[in-house]
N, C-alpha and C positions, 0 to 999 in steps of 0.2 A: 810717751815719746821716748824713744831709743837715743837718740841722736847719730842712725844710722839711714841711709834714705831708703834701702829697699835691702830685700833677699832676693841672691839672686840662683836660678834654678840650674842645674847643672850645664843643658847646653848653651847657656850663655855660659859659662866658663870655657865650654869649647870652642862656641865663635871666638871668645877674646884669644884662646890660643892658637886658635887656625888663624886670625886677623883679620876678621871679616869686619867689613867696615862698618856695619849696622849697629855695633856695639858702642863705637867710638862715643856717641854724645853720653855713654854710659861713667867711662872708664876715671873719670876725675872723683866720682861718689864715693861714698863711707857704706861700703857693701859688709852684710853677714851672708853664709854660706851654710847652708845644714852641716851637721855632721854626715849626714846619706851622702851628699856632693861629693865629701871628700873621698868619700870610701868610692864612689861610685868613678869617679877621675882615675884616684890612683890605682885601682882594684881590678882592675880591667886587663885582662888573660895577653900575655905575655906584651904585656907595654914595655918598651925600649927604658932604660937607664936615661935616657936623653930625656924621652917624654916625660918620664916620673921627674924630675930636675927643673923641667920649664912649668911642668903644672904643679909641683910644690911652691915655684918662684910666686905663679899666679895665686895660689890660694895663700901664700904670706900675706898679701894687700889685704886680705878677706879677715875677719872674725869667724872663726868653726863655731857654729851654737852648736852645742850637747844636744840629746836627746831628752827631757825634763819630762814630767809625771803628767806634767800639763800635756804636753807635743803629742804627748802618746796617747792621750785620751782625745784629745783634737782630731787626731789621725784617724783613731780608729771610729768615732765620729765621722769621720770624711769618707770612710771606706763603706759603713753603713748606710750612707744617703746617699756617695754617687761611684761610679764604676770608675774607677778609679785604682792606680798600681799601688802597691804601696811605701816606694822612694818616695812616688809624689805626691800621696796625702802627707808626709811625712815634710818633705817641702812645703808646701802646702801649711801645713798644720803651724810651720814654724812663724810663715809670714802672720798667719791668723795669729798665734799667739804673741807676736812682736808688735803686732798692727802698723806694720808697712806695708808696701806693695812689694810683690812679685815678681821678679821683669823674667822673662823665658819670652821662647817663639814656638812653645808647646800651645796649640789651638785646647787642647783637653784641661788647661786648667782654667776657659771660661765659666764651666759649668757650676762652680766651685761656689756656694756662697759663703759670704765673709770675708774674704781677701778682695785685698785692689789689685788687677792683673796689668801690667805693663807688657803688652804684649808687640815683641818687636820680630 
């Protein structure tokens, strides 16, 4: 046990930023976030100074996990047994190796075994 309730998948970071409300019963929790999240948020081809500002804001609340020896052998485990990107075995791999749930509104991380999918 972590003492964090879930990992959460990148586009729920972007519901919480757009503010869609599906998110809301989420947003009180002890969330970690891949390190891929961040890169994948911030990293993104000509993002406004405003954007990077409000989604750094967001991913403060978050814990960044690393990428660890474990994740990456997880990952590439998850990329061998299912079709799958590889941000999101990487995701993926992280909640599997944290043994929390997942929360995304990505349908392609049912297929996944091992993780608990919170799929909103």
């Amino acid at each position: 046990m972590t003492g964090f309730d879930f990992v959460d998948d990148t586009n729920f970071l972007i519901d919480v930023h757009e503010g869609r409300e599906k998110v809301e019963p989420f947003l009180d929790s002890s969330v970690i976030v891949s390190v891929i999240t961040e890169i994948e948020l911030l990293g993104r081809h000509k993002i406004t100074q405003e954007e990077q500002q409000k989604l750094r804001a967001i991913l403060d609340d978050c814990i960044v996990f690393e990428l660890t020896a474990e994740i990456r052998r997880l990952a590439i485990e998850l990329r061998q047994k299912t079709k799958i990107k590889t941000p999101d075995a990487i995701i993926a791999a992280t909640s599997k190796y944290l043994q929390i749930p997942l929360v995304s509104s990505d349908k392609g991380f049912k297929n996944i075994e091992g993780i608990e999918l919170i799929l909103i």
